[in-house]
NUGU-502958 format. One record per residue (C-alpha): x, y, z. Coordinates in nm, 3 decimals, always signed. Each point is the difference from the previous one (the first is absolute). Layout:
N
{site {X Y Z}} ...
This chain:
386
{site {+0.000 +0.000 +0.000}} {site {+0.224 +0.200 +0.101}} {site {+0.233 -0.027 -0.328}} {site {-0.321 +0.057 -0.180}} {site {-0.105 +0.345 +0.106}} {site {+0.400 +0.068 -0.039}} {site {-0.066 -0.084 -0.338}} {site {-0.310 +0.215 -0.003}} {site {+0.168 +0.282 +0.118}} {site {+0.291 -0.020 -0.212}} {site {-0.282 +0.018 -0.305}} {site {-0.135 +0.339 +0.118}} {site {+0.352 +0.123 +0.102}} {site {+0.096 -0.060 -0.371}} {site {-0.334 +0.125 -0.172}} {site {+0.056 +0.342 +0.215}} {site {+0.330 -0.005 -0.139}} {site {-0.097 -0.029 -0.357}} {site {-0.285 +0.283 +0.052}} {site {+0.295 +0.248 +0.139}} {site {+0.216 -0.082 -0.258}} {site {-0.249 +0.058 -0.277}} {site {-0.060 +0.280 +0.184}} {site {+0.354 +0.110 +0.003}} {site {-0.027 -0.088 -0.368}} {site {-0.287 +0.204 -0.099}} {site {+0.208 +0.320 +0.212}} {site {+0.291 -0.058 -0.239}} {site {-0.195 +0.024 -0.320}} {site {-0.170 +0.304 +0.142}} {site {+0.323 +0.169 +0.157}} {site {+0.134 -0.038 -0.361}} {site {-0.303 +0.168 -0.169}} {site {+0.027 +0.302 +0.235}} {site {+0.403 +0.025 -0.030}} {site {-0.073 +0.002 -0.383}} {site {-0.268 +0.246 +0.038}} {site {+0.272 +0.252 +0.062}} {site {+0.070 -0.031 -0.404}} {site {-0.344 +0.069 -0.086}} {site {+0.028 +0.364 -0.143}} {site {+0.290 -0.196 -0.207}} {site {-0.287 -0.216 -0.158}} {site {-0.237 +0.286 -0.053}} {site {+0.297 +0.216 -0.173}} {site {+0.074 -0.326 -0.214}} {site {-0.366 -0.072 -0.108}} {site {-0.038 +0.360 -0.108}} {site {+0.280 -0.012 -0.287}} {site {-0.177 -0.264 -0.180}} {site {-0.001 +0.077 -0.353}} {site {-0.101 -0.342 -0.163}} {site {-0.134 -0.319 +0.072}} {site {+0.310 -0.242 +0.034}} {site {+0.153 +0.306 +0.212}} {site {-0.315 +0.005 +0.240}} {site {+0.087 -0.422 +0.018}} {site {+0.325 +0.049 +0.119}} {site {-0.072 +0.312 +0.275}} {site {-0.287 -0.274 +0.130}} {site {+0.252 -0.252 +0.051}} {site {+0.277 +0.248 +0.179}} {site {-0.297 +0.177 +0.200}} {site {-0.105 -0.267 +0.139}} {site {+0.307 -0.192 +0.082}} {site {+0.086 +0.337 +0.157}} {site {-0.257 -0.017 +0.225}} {site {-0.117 -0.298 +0.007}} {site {-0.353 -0.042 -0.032}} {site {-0.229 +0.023 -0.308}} {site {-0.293 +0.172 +0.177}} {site {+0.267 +0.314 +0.112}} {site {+0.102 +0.036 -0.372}} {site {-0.368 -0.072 -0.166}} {site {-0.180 +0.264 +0.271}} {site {+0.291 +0.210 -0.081}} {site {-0.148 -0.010 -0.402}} {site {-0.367 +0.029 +0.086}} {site {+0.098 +0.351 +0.217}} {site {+0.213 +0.092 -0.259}} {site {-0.236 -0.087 -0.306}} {site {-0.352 +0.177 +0.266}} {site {+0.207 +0.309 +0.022}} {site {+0.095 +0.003 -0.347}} {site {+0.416 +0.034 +0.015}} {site {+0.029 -0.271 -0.298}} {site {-0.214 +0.192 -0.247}} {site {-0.261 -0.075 -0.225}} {site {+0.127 -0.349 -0.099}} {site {+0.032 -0.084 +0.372}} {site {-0.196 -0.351 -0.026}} {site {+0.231 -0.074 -0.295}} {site {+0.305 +0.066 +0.170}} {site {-0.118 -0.173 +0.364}} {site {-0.073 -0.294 -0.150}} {site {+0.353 -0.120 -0.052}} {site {+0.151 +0.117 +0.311}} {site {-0.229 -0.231 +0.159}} {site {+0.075 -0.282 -0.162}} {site {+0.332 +0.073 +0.094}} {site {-0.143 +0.041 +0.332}} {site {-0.054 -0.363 -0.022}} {site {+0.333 -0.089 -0.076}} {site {+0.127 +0.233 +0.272}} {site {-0.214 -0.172 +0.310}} {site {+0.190 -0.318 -0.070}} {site {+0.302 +0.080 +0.128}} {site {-0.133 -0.039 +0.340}} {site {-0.085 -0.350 +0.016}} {site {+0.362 -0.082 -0.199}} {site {+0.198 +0.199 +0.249}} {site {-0.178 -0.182 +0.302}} {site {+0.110 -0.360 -0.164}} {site {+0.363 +0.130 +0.026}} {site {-0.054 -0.069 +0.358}} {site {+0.021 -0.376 -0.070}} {site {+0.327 +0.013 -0.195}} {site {+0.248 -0.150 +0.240}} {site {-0.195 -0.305 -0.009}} {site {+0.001 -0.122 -0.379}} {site {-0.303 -0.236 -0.030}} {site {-0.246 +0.207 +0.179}} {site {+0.145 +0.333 -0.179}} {site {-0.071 -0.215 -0.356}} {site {-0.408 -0.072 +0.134}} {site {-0.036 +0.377 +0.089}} {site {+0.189 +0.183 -0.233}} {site {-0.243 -0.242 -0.324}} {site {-0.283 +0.171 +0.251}} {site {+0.079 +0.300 -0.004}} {site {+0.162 +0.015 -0.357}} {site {-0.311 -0.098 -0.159}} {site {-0.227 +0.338 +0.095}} {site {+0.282 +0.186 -0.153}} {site {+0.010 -0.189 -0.352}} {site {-0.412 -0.030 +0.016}} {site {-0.003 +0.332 -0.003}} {site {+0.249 +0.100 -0.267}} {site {-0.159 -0.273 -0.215}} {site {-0.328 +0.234 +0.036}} {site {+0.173 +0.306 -0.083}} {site {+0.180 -0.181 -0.350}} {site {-0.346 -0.088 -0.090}} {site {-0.259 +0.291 +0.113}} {site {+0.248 +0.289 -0.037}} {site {+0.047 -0.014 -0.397}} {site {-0.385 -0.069 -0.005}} {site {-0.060 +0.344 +0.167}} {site {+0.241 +0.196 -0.134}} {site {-0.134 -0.082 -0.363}} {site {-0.401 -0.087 +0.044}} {site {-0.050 +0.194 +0.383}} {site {-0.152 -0.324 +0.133}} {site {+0.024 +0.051 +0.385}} {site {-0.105 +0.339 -0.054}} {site {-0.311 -0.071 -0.186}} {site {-0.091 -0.269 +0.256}} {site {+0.072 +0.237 +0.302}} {site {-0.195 +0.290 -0.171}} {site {-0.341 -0.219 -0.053}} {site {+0.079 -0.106 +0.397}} {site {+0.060 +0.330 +0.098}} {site {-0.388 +0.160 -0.159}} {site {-0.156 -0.353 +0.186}} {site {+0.176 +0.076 +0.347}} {site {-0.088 +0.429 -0.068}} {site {-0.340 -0.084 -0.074}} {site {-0.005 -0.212 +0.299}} {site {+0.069 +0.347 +0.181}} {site {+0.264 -0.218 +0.227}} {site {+0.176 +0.237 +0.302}} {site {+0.365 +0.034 +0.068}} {site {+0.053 -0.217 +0.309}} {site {+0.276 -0.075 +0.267}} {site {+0.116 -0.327 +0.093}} {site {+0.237 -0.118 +0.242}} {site {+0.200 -0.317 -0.005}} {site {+0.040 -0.165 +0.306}} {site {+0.354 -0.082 -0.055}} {site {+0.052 +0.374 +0.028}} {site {-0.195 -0.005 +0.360}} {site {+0.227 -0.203 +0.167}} {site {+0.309 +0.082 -0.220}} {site {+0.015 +0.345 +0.014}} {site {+0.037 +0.125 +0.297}} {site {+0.267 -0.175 +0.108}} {site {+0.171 +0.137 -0.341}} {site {-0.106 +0.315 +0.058}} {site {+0.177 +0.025 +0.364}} {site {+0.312 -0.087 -0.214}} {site {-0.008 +0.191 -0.298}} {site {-0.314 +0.223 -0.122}} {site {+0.008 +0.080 -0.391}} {site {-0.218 +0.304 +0.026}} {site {+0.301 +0.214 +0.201}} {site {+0.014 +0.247 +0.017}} {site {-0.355 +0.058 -0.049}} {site {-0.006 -0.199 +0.324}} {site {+0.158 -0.070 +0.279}} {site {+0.301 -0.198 -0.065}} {site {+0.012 -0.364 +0.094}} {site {+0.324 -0.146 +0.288}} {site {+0.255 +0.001 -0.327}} {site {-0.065 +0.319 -0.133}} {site {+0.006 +0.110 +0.346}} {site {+0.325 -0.121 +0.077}} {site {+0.164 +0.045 -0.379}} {site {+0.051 +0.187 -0.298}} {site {-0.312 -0.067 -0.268}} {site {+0.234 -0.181 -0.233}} {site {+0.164 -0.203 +0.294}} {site {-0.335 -0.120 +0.106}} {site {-0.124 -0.091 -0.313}} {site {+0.286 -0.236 +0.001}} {site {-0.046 -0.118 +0.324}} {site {-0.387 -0.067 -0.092}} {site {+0.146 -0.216 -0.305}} {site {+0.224 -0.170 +0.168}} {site {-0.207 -0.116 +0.287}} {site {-0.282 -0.064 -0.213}} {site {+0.243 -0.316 -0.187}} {site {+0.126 -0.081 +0.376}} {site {-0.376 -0.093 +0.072}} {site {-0.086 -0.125 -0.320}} {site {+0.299 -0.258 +0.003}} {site {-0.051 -0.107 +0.365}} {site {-0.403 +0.001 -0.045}} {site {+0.120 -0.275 -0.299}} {site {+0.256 -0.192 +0.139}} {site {-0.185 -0.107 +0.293}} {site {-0.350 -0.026 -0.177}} {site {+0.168 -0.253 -0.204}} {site {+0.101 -0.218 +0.308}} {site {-0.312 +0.043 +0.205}} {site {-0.256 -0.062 -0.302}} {site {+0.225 -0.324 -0.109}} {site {-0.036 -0.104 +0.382}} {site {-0.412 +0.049 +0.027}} {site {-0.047 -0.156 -0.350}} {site {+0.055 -0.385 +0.072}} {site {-0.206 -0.069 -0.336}} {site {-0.332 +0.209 +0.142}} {site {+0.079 +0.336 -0.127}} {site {+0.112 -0.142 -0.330}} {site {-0.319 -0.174 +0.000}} {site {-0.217 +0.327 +0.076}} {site {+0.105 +0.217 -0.242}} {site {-0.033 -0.318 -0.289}} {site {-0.334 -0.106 +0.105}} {site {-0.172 +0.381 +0.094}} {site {+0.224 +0.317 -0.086}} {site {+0.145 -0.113 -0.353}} {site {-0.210 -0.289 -0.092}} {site {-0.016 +0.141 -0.335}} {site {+0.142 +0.292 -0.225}} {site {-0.385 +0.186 +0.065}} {site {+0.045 -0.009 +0.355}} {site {+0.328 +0.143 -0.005}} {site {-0.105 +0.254 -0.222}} {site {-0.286 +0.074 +0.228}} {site {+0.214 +0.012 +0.303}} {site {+0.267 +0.224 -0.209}} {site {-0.245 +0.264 -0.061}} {site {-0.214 +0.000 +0.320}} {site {+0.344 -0.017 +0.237}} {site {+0.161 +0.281 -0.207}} {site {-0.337 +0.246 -0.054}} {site {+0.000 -0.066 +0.428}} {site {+0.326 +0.053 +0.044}} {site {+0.056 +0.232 -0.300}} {site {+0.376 -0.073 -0.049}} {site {+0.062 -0.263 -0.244}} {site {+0.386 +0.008 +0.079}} {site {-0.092 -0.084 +0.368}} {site {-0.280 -0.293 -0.100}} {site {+0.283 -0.147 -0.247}} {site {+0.237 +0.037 +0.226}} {site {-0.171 -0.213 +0.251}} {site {+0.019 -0.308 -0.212}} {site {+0.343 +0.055 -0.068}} {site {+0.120 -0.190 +0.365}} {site {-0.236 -0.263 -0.059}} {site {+0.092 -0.086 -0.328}} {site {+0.344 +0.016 +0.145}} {site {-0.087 -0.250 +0.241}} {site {-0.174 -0.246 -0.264}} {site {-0.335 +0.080 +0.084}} {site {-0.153 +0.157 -0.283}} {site {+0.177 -0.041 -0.345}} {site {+0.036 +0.208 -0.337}} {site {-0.342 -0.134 -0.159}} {site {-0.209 +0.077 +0.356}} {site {+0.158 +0.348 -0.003}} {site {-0.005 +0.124 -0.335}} {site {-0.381 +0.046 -0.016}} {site {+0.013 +0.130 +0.347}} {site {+0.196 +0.296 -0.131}} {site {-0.131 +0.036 -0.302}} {site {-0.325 +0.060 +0.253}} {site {+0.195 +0.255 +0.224}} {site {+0.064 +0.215 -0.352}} {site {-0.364 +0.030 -0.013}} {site {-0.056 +0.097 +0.357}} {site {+0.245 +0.269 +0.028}} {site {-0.216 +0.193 -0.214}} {site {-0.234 +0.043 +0.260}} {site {+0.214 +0.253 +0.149}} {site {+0.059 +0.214 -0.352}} {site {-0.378 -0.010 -0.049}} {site {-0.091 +0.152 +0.356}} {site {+0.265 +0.237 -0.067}} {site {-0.140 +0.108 -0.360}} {site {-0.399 +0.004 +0.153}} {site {+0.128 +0.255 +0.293}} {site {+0.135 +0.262 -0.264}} {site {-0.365 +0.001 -0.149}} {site {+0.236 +0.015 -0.390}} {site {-0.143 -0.173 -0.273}} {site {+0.365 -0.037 -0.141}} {site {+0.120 -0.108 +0.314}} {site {-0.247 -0.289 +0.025}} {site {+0.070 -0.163 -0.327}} {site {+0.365 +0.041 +0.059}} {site {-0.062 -0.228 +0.300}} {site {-0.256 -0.204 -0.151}} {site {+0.256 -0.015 -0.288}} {site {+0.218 -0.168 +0.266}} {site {-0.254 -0.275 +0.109}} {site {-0.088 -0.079 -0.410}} {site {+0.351 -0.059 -0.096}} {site {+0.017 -0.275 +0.317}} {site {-0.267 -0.148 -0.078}} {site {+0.099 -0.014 -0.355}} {site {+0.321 -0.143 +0.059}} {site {-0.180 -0.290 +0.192}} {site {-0.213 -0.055 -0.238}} {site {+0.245 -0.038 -0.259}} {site {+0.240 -0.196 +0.209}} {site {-0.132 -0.198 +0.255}} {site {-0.287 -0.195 -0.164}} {site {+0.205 -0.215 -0.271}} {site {+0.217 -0.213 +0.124}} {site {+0.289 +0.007 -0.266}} {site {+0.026 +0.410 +0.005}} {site {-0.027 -0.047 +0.440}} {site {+0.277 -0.203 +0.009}} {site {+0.205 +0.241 -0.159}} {site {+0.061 +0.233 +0.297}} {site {+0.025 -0.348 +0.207}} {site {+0.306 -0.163 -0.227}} {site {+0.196 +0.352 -0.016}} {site {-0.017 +0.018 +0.383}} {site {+0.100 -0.333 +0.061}} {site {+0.288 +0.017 -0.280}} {site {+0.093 +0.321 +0.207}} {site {-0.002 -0.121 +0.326}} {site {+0.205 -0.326 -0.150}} {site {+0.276 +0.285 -0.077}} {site {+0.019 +0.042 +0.412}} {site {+0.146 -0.287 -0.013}} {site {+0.304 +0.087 -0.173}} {site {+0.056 +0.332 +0.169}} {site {-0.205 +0.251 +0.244}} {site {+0.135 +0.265 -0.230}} {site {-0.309 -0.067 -0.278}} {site {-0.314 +0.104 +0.225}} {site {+0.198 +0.368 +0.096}} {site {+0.117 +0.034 -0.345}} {site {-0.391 -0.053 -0.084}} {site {-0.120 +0.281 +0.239}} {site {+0.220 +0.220 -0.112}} {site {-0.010 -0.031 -0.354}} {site {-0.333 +0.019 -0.008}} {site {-0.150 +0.220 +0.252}} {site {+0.290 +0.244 -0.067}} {site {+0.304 -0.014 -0.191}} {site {-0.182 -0.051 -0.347}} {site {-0.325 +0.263 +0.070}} {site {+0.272 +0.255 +0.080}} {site {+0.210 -0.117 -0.270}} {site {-0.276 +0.035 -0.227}} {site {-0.117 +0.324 +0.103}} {site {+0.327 +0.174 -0.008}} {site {+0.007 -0.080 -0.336}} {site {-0.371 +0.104 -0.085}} {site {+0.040 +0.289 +0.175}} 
């Protein structure tokens, strides 16, 4: 008996384990947002010198890996396109940046599988995870962006939205994700992104600005690779075969369900770099693999919308709306191109495996890939537009 409730106890010591370390996982993901936030007026000076459509892909990609979240660089297009900064042929020009936008978020999820790297079989399971949002999505943008550049196809579909949602007469609303309820405030005691048009959090108190920005950054990949190194341990400890069984029989019985679960988690949550994140340890772990994942964040493109559309409906623009809803069309194009045929969905699945088969032979291929992609070749490419 008495080795029993040992046992018992043991079980509920490790479960509150795994809920702080989430916990402390979630916090890192966050302090990173708001350390990045820093470089928003960066992202709003970039978006503004768009001149043409492969020019507004690239700024979406190096906003948003800038600051690391699709919703900051989308809302910062909807204010920009309701108070008319980008001009007449504001919807025209938005509509790239935001599919670079969705580009951009993925560097998130790919950065948090970096965690696993010193130990090389569970770095290959997350980094095909991870791997496989970012090559979904630039898939999408290879098809859809030549379609709107020469027929305007998520425009036309986001205009007819737009006059069904208007003559809806929908309100601008507010929404608050509960992520951010028990996130920020210990953030904000740390660092606050709004100094100095408030009071300064315990960093900026005690540093320079730029010194605590660092600090912010720094801590924030402290927390995120401790939150992952022991989630890893405790979850492969709990698991004895149940978990394993739980999320095969119920969460991602099948591709719908994940989809399902992608969008409803990520429109809750609204931060699909923190709900693809998430599944990043646990496909680390073994627990979830590439073809339970892949329509989970396919989902979690859709969802993050949510955000961009609350965003639009507050400014009471027309433009701004059908930017946004411009946003949700080309997701749910992209899935609809993608995920329903088997042959073109395991594209995205084969490259990600073939790259994380590359981790193999050195750790240098999965930095090289951030870095190529979310920055050396859009700057590359628009220093020589430019």
């Amino acid at each position: 008996m008495p080795d029993q409730q040992t046992t018992v106890l043991n079980k509920i010591f490790k479960v509150l384990l795994l809920v702080f370390l989430i916990y402390i996982f979630f916090l890192s993901i966050v302090m990173m947002g708001v350390g990045f936030k820093s470089f928003r007026g960066l992202s709003e000076n970039l978006i503004t010198s768009v001149s043409n459509p492969i020019m507004g892909l690239l700024i979406g990609i190096l906003a948003t890996s800038i600051v690391q979240s699709s919703s900051t660089t989308t809302s910062i297009v909807v204010g920009l396109v309701a108070s008319n900064i980008l001009g007449v042929d504001s919807i025209r020009i938005a509509i790239p940046i935001i599919m670079g936008a969705n580009i951009g978020t993925t560097i998130t999820n790919t950065l948090v599988s970096l965690g696993h790297i010193s130990r090389t079989d569970e770095f290959k399971r997350a980094y095909s995870c991870a791997i496989v949002h970012d090559i979904f999505n630039i898939i999408a943008v290879i098809v859809l962006l030549p379609l709107e550049i020469y027929f305007r196809v998520i425009e036309k579909i986001s205009l007819k939205l737009g006059s069904l949602i208007l003559h809806a007469n929908i309100q601008g609303a507010e929404f608050k994700s509960p992520l951010g309820l028990i996130t920020k405030p210990i953030v904000g005691f740390l660092y606050n992104s709004k100094f100095p048009d408030a009071s300064p959090g315990l960093l900026q108190k005690i540093f320079s600005p730029t010194i605590a920005q660092i600090l912010i950054l720094i801590l924030a990949l402290v927390f995120l690779f401790i939150g992952l190194r022991f989630m890893v341990k405790v979850i492969r400890q709990l698991v004895i075969g149940r978990v394993e069984q739980f999320f095969s029989d119920y969460i991602f019985r099948n591709g719908v369900l994940a989809l399902l679960l992608g969008i409803i988690l990520t429109a809750i949550v609204q931060s699909s770099s923190i709900t693809t994140s998430i599944m990043i340890p646990l496909a680390g772990a073994g627990i979830v693999n590439i073809y339970q994942v892949f329509p989970y964040t396919v989902g979690a493109n859709i969802g993050t919308t949510v955000t961009t559309l609350l965003a639009a409906m507050a400014t009471c623009s027309p433009a701004a709306l059908v930017v946004a809803l411009s946003h949700f069309t080309f997701n749910v194009l992209g899935m609809l191109l993608i995920l329903p045929f088997k042959p073109i969905r395991m594209i995205p699945i084969k490259l990600a495996l073939a790259a994380s088969n590359l981790t193999m032979k050195s750790k240098i291929y999965p930095i090289l890939f951030i870095a190529l992609i979310f920055f050396i070749i859009p700057i590359f490419l628009l220093l020589i537009m430019k």
